[in-house]
N, C-alpha and C positions, 0 to 999 in steps of 0.2 A: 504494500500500500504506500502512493507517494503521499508524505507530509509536508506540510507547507506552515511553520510556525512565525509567528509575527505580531502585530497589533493591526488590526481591521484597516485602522482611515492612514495609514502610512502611506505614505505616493508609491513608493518603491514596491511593497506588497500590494499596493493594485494594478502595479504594472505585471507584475510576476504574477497573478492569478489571472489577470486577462489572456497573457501570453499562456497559461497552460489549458486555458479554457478554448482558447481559438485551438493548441493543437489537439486539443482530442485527450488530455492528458488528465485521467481521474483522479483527485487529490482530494486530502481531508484538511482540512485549516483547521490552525491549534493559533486559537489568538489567547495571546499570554492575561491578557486583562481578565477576558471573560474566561477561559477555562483552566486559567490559575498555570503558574509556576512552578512546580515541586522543587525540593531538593535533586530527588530522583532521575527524573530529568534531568536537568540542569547540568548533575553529575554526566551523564550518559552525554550532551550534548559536547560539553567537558569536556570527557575523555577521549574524543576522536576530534576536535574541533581545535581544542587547546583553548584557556583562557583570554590569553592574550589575540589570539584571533578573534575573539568570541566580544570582544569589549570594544565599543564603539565611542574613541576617544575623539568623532566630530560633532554627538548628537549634542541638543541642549542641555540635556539631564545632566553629563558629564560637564559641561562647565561650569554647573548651578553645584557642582559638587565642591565639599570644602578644599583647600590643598592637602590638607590632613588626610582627606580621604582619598585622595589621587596621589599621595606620595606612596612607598613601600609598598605598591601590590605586590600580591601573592596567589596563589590560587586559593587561597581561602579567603583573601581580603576580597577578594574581585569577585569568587561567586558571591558570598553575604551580599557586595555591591549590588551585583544582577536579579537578585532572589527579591532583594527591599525596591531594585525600581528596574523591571524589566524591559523598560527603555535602552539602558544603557548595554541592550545586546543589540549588534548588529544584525539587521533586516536584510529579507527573510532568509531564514537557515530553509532549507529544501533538503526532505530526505528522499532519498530514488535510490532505487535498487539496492539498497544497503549502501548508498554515499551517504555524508551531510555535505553541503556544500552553502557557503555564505554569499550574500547578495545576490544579484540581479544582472545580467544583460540578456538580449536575445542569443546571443553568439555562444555564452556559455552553457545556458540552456539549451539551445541545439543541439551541441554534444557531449548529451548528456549518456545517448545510449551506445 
């Protein structure tokens, strides 16, 4: 099953579900607002994604953060960070055929298979 995890009114996530909807491509959305964040997750997305990939140091959320809280990341500073404001993951992770793969363009979704 392809997963498409994000937050609904993102621009970048409604480019990415238009683009799988025009090819034909069946997918479930996991918007993190409404059907929550786990740990769980989070860890799994983690563990093949890496933290540092996974953290989106151009959104708002992350400048509205203290320095405090952007200094010394870690993988446990940065999920805690992602788990309290799930903005601060970069949009959208797509899971396909056992990949995750972060962001959006048409070209890399292309080949995908």
């Amino acid at each position: 099953m392809t997963k498409l995890y994000g937050i609904k009114n993102c621009d970048t996530i409604k480019r990415a579900r238009r683009w799988l909807e025009q090819n034909g491509i069946d997918y479930q959305f996991h918007d993190y607002r409404v059907d929550g964040l786990s740990p769980e997750l989070l860890n799994i997305l983690e563990s093949k994604l890496g933290w540092d990939a996974m953290l989106n140091r151009r959104s708002t959320s992350w400048r509205q953060l203290s320095d405090s809280d952007r200094q010394n990341l870690d993988s446990d500073t940065a999920k805690a960070l992602m788990l309290s404001q799930p903005t601060l993951i970069k949009r959208p992770v797509l899971e396909y055929n056992d990949r995750l793969i972060i962001g959006f363009s048409p070209e890399l979704y292309r080949n995908l298979s």
